[in-house]
Each structure stands twice: as structure tokens, then as C-alpha cells.
PDB file of N, CA, C and O in Angstrom:
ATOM      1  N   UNK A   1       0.817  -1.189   0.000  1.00  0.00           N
ATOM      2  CA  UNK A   1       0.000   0.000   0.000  1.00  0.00           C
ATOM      3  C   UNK A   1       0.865   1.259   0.000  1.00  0.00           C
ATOM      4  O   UNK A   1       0.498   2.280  -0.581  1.00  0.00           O
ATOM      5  N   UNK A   2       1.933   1.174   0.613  1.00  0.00           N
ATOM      6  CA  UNK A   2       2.680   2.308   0.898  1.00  0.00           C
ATOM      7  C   UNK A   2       3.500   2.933  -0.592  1.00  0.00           C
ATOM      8  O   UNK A   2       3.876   4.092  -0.765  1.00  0.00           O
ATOM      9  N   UNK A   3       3.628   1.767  -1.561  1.00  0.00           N
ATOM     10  CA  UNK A   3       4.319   2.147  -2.180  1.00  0.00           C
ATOM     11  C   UNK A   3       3.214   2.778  -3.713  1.00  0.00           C
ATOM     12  O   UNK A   3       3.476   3.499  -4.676  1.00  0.00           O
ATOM     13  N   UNK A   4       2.166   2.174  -3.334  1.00  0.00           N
ATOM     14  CA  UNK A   4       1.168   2.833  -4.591  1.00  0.00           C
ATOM     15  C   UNK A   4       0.725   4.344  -3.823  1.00  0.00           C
ATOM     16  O   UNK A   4       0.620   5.277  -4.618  1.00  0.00           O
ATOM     17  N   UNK A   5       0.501   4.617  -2.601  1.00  0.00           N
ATOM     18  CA  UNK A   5       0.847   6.229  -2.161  1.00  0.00           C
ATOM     19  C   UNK A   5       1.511   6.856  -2.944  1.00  0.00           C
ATOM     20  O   UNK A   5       1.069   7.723  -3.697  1.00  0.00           O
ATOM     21  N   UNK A   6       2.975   6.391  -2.836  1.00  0.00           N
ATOM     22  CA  UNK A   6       4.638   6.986  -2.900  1.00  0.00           C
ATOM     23  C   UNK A   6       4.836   6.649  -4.511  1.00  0.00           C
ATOM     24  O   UNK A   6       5.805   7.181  -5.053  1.00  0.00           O
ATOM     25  N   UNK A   7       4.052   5.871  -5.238  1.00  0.00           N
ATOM     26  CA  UNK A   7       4.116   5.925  -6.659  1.00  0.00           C
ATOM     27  C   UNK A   7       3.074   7.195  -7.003  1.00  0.00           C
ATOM     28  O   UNK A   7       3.441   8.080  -7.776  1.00  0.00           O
ATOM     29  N   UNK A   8       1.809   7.221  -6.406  1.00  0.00           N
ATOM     30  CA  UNK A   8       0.951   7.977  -7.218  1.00  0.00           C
ATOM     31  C   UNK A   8       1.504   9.638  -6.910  1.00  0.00           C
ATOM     32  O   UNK A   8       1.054  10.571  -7.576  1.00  0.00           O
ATOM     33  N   UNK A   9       2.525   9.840  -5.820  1.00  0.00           N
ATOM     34  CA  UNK A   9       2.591  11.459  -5.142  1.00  0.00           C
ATOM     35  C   UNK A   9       3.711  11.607  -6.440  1.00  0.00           C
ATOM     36  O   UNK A   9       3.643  12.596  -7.169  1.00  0.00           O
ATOM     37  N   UNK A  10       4.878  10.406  -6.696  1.00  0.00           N
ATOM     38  CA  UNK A  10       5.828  10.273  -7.895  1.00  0.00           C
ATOM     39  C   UNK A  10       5.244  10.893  -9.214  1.00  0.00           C
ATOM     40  O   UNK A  10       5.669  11.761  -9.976  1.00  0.00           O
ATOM     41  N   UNK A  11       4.304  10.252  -9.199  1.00  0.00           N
ATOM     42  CA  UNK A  11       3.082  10.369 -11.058  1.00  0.00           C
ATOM     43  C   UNK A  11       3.035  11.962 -10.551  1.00  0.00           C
ATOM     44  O   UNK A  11       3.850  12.688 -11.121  1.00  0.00           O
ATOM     45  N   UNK A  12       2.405  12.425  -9.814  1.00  0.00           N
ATOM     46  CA  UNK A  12       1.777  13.814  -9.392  1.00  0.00           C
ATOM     47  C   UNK A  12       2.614  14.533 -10.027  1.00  0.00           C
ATOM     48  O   UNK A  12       2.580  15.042 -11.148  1.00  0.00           O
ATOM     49  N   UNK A  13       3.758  14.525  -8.786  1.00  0.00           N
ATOM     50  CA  UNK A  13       4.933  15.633  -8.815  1.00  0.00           C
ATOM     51  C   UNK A  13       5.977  15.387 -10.105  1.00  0.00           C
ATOM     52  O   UNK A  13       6.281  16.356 -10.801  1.00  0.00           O
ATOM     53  N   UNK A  14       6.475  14.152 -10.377  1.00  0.00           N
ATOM     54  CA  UNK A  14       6.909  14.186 -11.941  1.00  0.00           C
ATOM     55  C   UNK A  14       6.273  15.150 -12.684  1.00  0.00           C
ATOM     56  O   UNK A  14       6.812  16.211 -12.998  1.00  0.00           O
ATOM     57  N   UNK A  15       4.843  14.748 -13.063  1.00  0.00           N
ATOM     58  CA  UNK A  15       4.276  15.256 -14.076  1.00  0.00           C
ATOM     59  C   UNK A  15       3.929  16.375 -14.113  1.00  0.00           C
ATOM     60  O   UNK A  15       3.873  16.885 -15.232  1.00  0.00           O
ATOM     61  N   UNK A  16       3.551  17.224 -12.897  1.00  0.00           N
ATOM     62  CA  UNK A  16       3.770  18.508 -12.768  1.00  0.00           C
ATOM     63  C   UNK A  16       4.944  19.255 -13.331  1.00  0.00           C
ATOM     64  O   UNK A  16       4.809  20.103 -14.213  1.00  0.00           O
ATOM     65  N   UNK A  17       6.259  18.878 -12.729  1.00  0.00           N
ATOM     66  CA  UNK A  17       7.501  18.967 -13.365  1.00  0.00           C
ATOM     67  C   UNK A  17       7.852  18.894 -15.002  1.00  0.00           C
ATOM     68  O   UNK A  17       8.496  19.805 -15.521  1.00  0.00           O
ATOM     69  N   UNK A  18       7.417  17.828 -15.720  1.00  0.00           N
ATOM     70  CA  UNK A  18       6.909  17.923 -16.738  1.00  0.00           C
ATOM     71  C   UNK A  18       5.912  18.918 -17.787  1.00  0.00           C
ATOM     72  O   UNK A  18       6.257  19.382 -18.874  1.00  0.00           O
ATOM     73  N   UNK A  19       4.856  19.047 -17.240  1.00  0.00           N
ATOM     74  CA  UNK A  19       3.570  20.238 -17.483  1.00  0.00           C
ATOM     75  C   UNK A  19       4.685  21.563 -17.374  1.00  0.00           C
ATOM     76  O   UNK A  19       5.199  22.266 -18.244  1.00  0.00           O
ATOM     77  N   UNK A  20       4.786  21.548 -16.010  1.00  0.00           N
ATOM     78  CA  UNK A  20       5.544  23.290 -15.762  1.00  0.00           C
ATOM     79  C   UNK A  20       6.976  23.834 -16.792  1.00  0.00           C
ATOM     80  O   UNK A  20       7.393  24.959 -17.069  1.00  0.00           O
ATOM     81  N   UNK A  21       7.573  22.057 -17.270  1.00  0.00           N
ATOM     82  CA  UNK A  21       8.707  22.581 -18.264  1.00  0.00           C
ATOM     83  C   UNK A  21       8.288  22.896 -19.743  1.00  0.00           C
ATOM     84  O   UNK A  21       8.980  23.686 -20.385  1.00  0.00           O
ATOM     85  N   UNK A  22       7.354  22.401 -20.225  1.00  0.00           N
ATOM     86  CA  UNK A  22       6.311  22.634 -21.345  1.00  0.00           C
ATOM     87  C   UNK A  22       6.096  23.329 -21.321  1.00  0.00           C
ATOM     88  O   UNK A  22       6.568  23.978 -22.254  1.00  0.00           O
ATOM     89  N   UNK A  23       5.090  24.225 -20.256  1.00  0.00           N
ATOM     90  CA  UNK A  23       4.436  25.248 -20.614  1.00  0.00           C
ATOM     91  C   UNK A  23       5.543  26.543 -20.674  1.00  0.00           C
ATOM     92  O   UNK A  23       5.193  27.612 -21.175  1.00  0.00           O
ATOM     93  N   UNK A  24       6.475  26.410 -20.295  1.00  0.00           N
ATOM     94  CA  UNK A  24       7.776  27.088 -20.592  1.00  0.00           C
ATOM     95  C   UNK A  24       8.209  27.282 -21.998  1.00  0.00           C
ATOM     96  O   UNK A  24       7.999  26.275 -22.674  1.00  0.00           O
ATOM     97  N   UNK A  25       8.757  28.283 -22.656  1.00  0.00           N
ATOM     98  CA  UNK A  25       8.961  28.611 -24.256  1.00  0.00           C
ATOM     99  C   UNK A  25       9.727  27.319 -24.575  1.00  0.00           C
ATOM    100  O   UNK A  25       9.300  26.396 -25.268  1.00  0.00           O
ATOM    101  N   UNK A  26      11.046  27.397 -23.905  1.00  0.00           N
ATOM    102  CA  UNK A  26      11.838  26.134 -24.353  1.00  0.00           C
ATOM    103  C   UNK A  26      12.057  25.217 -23.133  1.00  0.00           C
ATOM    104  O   UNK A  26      12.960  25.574 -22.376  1.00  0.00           O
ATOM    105  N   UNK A  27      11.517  24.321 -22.879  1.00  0.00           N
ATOM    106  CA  UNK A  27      12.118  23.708 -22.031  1.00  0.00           C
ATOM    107  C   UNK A  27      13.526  23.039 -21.591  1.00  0.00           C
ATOM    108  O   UNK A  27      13.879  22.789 -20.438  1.00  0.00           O
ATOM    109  N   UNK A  28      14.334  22.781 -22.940  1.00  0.00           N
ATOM    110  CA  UNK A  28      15.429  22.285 -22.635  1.00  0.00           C
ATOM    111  C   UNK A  28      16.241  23.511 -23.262  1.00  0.00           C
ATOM    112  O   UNK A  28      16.090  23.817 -24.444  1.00  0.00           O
ATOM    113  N   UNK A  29      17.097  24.187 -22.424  1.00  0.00           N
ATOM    114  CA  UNK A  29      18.156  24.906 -23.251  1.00  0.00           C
ATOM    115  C   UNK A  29      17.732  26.451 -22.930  1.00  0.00           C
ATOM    116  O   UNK A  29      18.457  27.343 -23.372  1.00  0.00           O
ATOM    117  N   UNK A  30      16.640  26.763 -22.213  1.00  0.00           N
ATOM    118  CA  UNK A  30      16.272  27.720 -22.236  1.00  0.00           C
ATOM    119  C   UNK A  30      17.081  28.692 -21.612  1.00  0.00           C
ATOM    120  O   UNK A  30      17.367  28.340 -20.467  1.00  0.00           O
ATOM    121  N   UNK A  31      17.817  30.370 -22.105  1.00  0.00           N
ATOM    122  CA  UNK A  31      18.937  31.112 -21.467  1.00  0.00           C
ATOM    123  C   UNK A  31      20.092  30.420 -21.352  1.00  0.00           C
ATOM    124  O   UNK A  31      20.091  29.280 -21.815  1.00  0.00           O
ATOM    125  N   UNK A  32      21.047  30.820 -20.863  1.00  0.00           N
ATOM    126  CA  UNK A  32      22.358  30.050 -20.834  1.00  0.00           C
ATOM    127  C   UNK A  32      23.243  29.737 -19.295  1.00  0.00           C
ATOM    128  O   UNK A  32      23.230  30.226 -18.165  1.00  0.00           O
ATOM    129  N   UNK A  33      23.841  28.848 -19.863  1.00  0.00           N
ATOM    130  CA  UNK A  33      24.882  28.797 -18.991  1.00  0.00           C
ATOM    131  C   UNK A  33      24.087  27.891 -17.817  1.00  0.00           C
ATOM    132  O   UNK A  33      23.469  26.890 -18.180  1.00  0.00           O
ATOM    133  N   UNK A  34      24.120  28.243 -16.509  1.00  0.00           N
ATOM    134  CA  UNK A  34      23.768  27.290 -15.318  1.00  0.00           C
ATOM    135  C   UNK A  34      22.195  26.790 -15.762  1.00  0.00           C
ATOM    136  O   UNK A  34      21.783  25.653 -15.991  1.00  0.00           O
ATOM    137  N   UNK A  35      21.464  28.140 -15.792  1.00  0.00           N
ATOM    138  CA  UNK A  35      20.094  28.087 -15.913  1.00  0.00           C
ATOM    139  C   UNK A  35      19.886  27.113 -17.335  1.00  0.00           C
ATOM    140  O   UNK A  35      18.925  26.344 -17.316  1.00  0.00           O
ATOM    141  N   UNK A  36      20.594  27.128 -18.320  1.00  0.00           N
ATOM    142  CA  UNK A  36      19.670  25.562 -19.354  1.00  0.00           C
ATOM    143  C   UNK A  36      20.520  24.516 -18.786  1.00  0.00           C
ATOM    144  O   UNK A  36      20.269  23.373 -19.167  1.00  0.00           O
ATOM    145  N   UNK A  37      21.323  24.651 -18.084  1.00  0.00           N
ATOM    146  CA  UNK A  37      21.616  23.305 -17.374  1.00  0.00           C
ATOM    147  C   UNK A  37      20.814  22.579 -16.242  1.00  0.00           C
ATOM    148  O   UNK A  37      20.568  21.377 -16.140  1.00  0.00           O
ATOM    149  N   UNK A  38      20.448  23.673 -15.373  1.00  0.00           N
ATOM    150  CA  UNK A  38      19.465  23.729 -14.225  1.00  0.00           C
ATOM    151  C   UNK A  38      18.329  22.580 -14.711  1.00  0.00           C
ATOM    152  O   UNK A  38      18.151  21.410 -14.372  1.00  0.00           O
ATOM    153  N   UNK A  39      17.344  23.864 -16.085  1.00  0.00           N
ATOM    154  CA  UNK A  39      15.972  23.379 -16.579  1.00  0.00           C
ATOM    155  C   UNK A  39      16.486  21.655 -17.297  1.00  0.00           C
ATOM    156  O   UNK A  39      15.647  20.758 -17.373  1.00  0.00           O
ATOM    157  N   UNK A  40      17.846  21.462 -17.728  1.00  0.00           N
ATOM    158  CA  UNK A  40      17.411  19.960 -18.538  1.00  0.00           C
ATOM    159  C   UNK A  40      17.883  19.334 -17.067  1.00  0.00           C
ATOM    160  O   UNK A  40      17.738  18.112 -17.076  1.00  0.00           O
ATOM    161  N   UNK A  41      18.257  19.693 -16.172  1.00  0.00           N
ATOM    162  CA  UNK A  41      18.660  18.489 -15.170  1.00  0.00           C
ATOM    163  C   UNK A  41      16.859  18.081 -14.085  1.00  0.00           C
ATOM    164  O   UNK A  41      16.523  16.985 -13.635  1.00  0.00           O
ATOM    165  N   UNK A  42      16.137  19.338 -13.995  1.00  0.00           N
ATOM    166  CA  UNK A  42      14.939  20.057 -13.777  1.00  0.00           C
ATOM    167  C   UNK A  42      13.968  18.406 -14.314  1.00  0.00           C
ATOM    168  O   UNK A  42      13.471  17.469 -13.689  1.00  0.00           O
ATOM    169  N   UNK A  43      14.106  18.812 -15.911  1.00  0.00           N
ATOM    170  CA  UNK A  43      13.437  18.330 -16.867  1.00  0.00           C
ATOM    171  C   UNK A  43      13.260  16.303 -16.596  1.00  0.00           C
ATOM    172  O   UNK A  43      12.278  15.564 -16.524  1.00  0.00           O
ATOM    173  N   UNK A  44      15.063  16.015 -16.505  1.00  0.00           N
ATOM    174  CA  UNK A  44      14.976  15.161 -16.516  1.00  0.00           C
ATOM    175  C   UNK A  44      15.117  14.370 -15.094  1.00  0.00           C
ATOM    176  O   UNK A  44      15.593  13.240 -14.983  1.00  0.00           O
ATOM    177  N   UNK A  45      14.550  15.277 -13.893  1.00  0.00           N
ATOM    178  CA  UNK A  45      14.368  14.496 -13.169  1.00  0.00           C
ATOM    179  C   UNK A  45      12.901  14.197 -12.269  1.00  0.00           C
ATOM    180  O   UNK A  45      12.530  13.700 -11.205  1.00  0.00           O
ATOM    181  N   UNK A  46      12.245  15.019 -13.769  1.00  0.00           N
ATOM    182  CA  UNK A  46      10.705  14.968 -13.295  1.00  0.00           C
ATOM    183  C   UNK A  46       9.858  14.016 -14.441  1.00  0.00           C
ATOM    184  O   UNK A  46       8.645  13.816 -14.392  1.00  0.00           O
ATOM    185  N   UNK A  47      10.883  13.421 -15.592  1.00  0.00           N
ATOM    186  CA  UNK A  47      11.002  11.988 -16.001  1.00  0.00           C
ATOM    187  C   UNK A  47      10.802  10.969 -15.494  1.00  0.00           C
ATOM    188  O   UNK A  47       9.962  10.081 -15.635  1.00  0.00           O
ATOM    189  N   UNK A  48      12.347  11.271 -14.347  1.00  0.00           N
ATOM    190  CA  UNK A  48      12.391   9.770 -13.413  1.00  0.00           C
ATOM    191  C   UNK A  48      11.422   9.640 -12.820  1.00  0.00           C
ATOM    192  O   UNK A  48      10.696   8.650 -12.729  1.00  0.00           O
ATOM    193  N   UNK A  49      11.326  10.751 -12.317  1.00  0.00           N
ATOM    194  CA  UNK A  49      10.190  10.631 -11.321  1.00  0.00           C
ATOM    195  C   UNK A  49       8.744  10.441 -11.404  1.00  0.00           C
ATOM    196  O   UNK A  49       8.116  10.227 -10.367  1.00  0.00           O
ATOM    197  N   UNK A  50       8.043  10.508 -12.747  1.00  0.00           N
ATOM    198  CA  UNK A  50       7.141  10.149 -13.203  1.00  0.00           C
ATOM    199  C   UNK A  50       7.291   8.502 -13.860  1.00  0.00           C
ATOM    200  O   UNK A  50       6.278   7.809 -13.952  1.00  0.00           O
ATOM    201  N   UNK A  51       8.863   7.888 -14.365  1.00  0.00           N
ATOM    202  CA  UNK A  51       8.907   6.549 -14.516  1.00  0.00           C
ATOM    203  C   UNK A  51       8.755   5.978 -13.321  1.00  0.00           C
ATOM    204  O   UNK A  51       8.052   4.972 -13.227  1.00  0.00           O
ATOM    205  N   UNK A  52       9.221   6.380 -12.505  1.00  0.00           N
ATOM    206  CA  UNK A  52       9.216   5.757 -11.072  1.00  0.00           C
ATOM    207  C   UNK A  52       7.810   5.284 -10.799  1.00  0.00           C
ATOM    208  O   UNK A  52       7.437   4.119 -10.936  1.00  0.00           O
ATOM    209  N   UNK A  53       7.172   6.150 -10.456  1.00  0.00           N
ATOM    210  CA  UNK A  53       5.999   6.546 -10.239  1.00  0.00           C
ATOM    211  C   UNK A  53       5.064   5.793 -10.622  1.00  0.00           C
ATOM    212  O   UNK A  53       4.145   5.346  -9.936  1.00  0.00           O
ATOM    213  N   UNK A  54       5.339   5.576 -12.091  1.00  0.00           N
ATOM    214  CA  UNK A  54       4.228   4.519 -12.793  1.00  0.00           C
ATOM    215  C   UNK A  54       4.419   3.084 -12.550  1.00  0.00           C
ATOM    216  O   UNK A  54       3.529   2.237 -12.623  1.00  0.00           O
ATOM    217  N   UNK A  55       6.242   2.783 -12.116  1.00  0.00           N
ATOM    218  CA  UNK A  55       6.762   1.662 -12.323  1.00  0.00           C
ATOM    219  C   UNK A  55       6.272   0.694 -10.421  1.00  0.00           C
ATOM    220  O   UNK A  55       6.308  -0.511 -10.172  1.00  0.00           O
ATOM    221  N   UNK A  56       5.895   1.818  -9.530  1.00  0.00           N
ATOM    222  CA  UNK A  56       5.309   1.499  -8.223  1.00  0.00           C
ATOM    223  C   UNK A  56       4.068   1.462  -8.451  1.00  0.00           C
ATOM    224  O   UNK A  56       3.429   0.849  -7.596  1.00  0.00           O
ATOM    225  N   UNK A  57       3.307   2.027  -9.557  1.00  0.00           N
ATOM    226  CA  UNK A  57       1.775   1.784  -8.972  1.00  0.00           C
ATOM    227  C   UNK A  57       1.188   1.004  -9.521  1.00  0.00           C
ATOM    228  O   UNK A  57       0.040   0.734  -9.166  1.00  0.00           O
ATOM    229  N   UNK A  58       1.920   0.253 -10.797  1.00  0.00           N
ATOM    230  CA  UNK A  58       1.624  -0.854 -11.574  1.00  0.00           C
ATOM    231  C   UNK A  58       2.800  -2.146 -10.727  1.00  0.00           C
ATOM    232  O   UNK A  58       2.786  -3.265 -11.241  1.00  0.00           O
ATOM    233  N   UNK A  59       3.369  -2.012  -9.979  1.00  0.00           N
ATOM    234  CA  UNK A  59       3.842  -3.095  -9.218  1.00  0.00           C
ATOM    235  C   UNK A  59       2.939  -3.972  -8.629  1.00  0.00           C
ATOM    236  O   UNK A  59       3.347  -4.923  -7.962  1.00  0.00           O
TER     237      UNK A  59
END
């Protein structure tokens, strides 16, 4: 039980993370220097966290 919680808050907050980098002009690359490094590290760890996510609540 605990882990379909801790998968579905995963799905949530991934995908939020996801949504919020979209609705952004560019999501990957956007400005320079730290900040498009920031948004693709941002980007891709609201990926994991949405693979995660799915990969606990279908367990």
C-alpha cells in the first residue's frame, strides 16, 4: 500500500515537473549557462520521477 501512495505522489509531482517545463517557451536549453543546465537536469528528473511513479503503482 505504501508504495502505490509513494508511486501515485511520484506520477503527481513528476508530471507537474513535466507540465511546468512545457508550458515554458523552451524547455530544454532555455537562457544560458547554469540556468539551461538547471531546466534539462529540472526536466529530466521529473522523467524519473514520473517513470518511477508509474513503475510502483503498476507493481
Amino acid at each position: 500500500m505504501r508504495n502505490k501512495i509513494l508511486g501515485t505522489i511520484g506520477i503527481l509531482w513528476g508530471g507537474a515537473i513535466l507540465v511546468s517545463a512545457f508550458i515554458r517557451t523552451a524547455p530544454l536549453g532555455n537562457g544560458g549557462g547554469a540556468y539551461a543546465v538547471g531546466s534539462v537536469i529540472g526536466f529530466l528528473l521529473g522523467a524519473a520521477m514520473l517513470a518511477a511513479g508509474i513503475h510502483y503503482v503498476r507493481k
